[in-house]
C-alpha positions as CSV (number, residue, x, y, z in Angstrom):
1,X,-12.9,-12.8,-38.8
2,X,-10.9,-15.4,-36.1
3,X,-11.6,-15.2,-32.5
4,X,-9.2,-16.0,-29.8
5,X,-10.3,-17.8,-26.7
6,X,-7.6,-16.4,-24.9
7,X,-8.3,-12.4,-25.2
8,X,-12.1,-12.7,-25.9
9,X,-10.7,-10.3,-29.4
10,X,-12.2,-10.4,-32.9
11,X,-9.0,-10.6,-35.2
12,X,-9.1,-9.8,-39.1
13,X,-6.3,-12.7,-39.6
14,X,-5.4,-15.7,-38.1
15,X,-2.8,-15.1,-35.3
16,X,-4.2,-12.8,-32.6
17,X,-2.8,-9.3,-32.1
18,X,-2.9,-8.9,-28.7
19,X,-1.2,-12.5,-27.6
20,X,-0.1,-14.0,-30.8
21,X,-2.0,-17.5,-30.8
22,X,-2.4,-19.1,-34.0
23,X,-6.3,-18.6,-34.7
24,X,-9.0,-21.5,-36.3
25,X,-12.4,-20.5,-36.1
26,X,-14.7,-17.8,-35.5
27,X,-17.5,-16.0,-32.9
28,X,-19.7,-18.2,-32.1
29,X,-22.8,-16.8,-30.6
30,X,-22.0,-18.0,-27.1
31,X,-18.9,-16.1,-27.2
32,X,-17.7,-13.2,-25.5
33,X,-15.7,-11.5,-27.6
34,X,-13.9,-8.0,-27.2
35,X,-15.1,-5.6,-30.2
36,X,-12.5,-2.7,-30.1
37,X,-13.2,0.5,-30.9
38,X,-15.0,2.5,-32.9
39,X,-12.1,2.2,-35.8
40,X,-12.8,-1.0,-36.1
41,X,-14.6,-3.0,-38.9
42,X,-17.3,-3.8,-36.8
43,X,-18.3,0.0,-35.4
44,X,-21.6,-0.1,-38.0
45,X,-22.8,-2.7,-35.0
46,X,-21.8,-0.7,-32.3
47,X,-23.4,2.7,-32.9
48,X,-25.1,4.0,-29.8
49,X,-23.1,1.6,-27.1
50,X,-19.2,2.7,-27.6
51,X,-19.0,6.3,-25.7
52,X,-15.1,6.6,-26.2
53,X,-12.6,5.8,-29.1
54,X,-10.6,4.1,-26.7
55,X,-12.3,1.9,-24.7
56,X,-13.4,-1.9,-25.1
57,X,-16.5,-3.7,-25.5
58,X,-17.5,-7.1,-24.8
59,X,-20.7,-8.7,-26.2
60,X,-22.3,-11.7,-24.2
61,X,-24.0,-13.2,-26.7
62,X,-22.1,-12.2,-29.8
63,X,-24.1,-11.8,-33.2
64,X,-24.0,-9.6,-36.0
65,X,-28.1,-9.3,-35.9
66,X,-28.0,-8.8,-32.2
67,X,-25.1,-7.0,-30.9
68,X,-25.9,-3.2,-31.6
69,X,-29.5,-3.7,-29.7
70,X,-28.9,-6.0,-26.4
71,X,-26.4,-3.9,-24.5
72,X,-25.6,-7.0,-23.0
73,X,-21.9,-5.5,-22.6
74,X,-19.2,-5.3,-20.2
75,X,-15.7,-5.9,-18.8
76,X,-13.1,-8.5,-18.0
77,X,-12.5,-7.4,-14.1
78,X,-8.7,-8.2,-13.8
79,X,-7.9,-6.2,-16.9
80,X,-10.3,-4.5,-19.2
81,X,-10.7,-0.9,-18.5
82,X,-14.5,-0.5,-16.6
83,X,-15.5,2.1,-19.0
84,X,-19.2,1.9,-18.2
85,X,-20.0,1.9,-14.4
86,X,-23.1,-0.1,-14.2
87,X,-22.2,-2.8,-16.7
88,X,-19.1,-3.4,-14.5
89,X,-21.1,-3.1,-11.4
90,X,-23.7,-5.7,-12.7
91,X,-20.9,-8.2,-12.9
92,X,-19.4,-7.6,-10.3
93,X,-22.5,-7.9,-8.4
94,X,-23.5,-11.1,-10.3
95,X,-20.0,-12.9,-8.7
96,X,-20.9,-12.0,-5.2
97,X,-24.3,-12.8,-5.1
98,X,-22.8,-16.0,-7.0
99,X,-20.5,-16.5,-3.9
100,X,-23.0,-16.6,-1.4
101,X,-21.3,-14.7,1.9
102,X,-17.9,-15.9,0.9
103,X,-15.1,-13.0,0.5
104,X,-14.4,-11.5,-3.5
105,X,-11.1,-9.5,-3.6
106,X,-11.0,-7.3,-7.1
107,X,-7.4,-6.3,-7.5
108,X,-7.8,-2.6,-9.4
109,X,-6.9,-2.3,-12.9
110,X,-3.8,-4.0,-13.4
111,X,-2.2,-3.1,-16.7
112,X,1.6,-1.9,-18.1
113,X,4.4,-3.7,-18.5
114,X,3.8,-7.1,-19.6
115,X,0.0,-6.4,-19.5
116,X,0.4,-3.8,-22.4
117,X,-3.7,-3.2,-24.5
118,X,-3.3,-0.8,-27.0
119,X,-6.7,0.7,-27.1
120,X,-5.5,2.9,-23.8
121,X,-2.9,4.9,-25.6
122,X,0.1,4.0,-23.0
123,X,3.3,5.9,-24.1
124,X,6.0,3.4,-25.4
125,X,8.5,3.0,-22.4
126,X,12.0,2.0,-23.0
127,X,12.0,0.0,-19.6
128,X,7.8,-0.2,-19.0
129,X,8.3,-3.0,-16.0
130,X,10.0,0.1,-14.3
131,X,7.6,3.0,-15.7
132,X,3.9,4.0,-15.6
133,X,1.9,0.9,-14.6
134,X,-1.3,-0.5,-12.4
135,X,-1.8,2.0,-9.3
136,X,0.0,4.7,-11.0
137,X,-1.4,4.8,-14.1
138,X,-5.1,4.7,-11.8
139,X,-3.3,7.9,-9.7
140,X,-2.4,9.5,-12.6
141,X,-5.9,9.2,-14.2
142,X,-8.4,9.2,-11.4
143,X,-10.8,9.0,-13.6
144,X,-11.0,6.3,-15.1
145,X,-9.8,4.9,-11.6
146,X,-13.3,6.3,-10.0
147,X,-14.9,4.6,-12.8
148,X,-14.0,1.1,-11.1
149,X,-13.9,2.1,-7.7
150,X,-17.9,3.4,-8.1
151,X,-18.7,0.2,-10.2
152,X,-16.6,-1.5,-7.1
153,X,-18.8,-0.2,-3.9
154,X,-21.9,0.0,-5.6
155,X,-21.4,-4.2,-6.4
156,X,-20.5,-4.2,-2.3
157,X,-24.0,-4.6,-1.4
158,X,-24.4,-7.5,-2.9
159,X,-21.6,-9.5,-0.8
160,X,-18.3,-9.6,0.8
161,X,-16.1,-7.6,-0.8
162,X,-12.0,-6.8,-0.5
163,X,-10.4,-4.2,-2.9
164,X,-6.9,-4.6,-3.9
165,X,-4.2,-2.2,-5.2
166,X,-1.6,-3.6,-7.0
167,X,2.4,-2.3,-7.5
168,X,2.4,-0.1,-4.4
169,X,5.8,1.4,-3.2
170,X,5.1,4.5,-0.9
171,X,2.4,5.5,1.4
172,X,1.5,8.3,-0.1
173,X,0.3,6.5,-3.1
174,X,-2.3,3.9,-0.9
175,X,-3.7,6.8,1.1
176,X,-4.3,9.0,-1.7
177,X,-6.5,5.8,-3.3
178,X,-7.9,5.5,0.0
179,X,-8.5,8.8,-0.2
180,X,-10.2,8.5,-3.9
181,X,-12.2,5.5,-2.2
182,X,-14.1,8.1,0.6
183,X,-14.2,10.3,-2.7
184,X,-16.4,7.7,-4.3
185,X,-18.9,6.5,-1.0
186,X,-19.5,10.1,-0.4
187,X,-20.7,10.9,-3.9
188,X,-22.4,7.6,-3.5
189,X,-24.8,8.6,-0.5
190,X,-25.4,11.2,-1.6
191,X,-27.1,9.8,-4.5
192,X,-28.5,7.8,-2.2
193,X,-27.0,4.5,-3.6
194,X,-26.0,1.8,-0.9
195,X,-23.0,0.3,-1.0
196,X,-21.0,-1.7,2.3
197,X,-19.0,-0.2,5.0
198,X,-17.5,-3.3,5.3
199,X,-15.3,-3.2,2.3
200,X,-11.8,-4.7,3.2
201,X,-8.6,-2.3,1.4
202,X,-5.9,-4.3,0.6
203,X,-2.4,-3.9,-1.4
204,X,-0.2,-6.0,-3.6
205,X,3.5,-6.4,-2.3
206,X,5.8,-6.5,-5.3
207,X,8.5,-4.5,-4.8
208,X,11.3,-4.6,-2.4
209,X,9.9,-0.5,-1.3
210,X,6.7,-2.3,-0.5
211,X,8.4,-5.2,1.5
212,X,10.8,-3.1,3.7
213,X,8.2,-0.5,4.2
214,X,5.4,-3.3,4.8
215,X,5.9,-2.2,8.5
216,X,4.1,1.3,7.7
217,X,2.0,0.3,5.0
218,X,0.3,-2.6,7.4
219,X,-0.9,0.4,9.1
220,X,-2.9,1.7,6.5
221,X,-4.5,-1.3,5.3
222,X,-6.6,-4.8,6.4
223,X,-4.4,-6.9,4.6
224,X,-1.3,-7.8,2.1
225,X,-1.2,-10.1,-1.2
226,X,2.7,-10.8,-1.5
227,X,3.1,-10.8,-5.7
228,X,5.9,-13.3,-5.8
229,X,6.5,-12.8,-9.7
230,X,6.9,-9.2,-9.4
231,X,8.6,-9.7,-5.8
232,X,11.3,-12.0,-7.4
233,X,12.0,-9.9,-10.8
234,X,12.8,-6.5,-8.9
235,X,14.7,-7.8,-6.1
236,X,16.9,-9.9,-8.1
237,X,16.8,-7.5,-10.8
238,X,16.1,-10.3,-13.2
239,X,13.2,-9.9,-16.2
240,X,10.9,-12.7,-15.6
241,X,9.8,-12.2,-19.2
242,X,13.4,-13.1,-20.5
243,X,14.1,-16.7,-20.6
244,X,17.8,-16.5,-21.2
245,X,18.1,-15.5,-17.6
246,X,17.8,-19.0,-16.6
247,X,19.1,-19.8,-13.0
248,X,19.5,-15.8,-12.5
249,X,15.6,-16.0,-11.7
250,X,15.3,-17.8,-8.5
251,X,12.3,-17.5,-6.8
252,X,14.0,-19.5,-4.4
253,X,16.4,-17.5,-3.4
254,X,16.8,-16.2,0.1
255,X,16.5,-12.5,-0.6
256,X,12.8,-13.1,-1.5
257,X,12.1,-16.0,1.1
258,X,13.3,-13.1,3.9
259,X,11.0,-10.3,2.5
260,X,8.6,-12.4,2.7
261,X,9.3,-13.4,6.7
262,X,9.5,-9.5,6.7
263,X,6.2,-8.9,5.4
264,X,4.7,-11.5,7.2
265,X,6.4,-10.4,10.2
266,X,5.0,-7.3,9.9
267,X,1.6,-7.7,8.7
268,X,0.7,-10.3,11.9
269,X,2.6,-7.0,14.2
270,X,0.0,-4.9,13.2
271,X,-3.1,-7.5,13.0
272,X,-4.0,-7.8,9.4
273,X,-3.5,-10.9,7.3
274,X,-1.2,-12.2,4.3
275,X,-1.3,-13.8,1.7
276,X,0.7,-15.1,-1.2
277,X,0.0,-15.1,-4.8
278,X,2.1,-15.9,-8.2
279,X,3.5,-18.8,-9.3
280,X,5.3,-19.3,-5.5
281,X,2.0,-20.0,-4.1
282,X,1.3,-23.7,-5.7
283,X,5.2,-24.4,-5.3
284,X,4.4,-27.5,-3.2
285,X,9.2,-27.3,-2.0
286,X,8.6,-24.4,-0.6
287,X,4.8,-24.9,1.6
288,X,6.6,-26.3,4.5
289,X,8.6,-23.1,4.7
290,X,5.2,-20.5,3.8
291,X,3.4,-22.3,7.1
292,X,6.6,-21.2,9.3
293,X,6.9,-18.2,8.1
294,X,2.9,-18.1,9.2
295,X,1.9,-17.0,5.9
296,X,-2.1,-17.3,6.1
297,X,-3.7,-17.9,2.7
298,X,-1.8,-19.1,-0.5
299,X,-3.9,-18.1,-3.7
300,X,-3.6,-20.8,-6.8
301,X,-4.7,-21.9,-9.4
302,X,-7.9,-24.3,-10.0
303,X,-5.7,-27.4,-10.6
304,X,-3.3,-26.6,-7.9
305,X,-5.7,-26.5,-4.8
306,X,-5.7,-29.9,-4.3
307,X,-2.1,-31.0,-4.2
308,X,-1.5,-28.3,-2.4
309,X,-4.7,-28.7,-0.2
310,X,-2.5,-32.1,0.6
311,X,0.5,-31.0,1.0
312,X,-0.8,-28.6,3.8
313,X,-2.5,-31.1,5.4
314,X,0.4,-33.4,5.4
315,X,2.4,-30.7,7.0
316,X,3.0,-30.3,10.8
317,X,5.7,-27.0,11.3
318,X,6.0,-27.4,15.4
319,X,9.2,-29.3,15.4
320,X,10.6,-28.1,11.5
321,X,9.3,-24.1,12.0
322,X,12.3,-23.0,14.2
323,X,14.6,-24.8,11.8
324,X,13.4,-23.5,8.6
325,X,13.6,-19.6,10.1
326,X,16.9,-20.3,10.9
327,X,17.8,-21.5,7.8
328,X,16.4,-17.9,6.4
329,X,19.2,-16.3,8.4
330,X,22.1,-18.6,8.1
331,X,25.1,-18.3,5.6
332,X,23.9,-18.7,1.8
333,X,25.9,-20.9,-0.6
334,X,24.8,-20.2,-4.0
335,X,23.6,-24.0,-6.1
């Protein structure tokens, strides 16, 4: 059996399914390491813990003595399904507490197109970065969306907590999860289980829909994450999976710098906060032109907060910001 340190997943050969990274070793018992299901070769351990055929398991301390009897199981928050409620409420509660006051936003489960697991049965899709995916795939199967959203406001009293929905287009689709989150903090009063009022609903802004309509959509929420991977591929209509696009893929490009000054715009109009996230965020050409748009928190990597921690510092927009926004508007001439 190989392990891969990327997917946490127990292989039977030596190049892992789910990414394809040439494997060396295996488990070691400080591991966590993602089990399957119960068709896999290790289901004689798991007897009594897996509840569905299709849903993951992940064993802190991974041993074959050990594993049926410790329960010590649970998900990956950003994209394992949270098949077990309290499990993924005891970690989630475990980070806040770990944060100590400071703010946690959980972006919902976030799988599809280039996030494709195979233990959740998704239909093969001829164009999947187009088809069923993150918030609709939750919509579409509430619940294993309530699942999270329980594990979610039940962790809440533990900290500050924001909840994020990723690859919204239309209002209808963040009200009815809002709707799905009043769902979930009635059931859980009346089970008398505490959970914060203060949760903070927030939605990811990756398609051009999101960014145009970011005027109405700022209404029903506390505050934006601007995807810029996603943001870039659909409004330049470029797959940022395909490398042969080459200078096609321009995160650069003024289309996306504008919906971005749109979003912005419109998020500050109706007094919630923005953010950025994606690969844009640590792009230390293009931080001068994020503070005059008055984009207010740029989300990056470990290794990237410091350079970029300087290069905001280092920064003073009040004689370059009216410059750069007019630059935004002016005539384009393609490199």
């Amino acid at each position: 059996m190989y392990y891969c340190e990327n997917c946490y997943l127990l292989n039977e050969d030596d190049v892992c399914a789910f990414c394809g990274s040439r494997l060396t070793r295996g488990p070691k018992a400080d591991d966590y390491c993602f089990i399957g299901t119960k068709t896999s070769p290790w289901a004689e351990m798991l007897q009594g813990i897996l509840e569905d055929d299709h849903l993951p398991v992940i064993v802190r301390q991974w041993s074959p003595r050990t594993a049926a009897y410790t329960g010590e199981v649970g998900t990956r928050t950003d994209f394992f399904v949270p098949y077990r409620e309290l499990d993924h409420a005891r970690q989630l509660e475990q980070v806040l507490s770990d944060m100590d006051g400071k703010e946690v936003i959980i972006r919902t489960l976030d799988i599809g197109a280039d996030k494709q697991i195979g233990y959740f049965d998704l239909p093969k899709e001829d164009n999947p970065a187009m088809g069923m995916r993150a918030l609709r795939i939750c919509l579409t199967r509430p619940e294993i969306f309530k699942t999270q959203l329980r594990a979610l406001f039940r962790a809440s009293a533990f900290g500050k907590l924001g909840i994020m929905f990723p690859m919204v287009t239309s209002v209808w689709e963040v009200r009815e999860a809002k709707k799905l989150c009043e769902e979930v903090k009635r059931e859980l009063k009346q089970e008398g289980i505490p959970y914060s009022e203060e949760v903070q609903i927030g939605i990811m802004i990756e398609t051009p829909a999101a960014a145009i309509n970011s005027d109405r959509l700022a209404k029903e929420v506390d505050f934006f994450s601007i995807g810029t991977n996603d943001l870039t591929q659909y409004t330049l209509a470029c797959d940022r999976q395909n490398n042969d696009l080459g200078r096609f893929y321009d995160p650069h490009h003024p289309a996306v710098l504008r919906l971005i000054r749109l979003v912005t715009e419109n998020a500050h109009k109706n007094g919630i906060w923005v953010g950025i996230c994606g690969e844009l965020g640590a792009d230390l050409a293009l931080t001068e032109t994020f503070l005059a748009i008055g984009v207010d928190e740029l989300s990056v990597t470990p290794r990237s907060v410091l350079p970029l921690r300087n290069a905001v510092r280092m920064t003073d927009t009040r004689e370059t910001s009216d410059r750069i926004l007019s630059e935004l508007d002016s005539d384009y001439t393609a490199r």
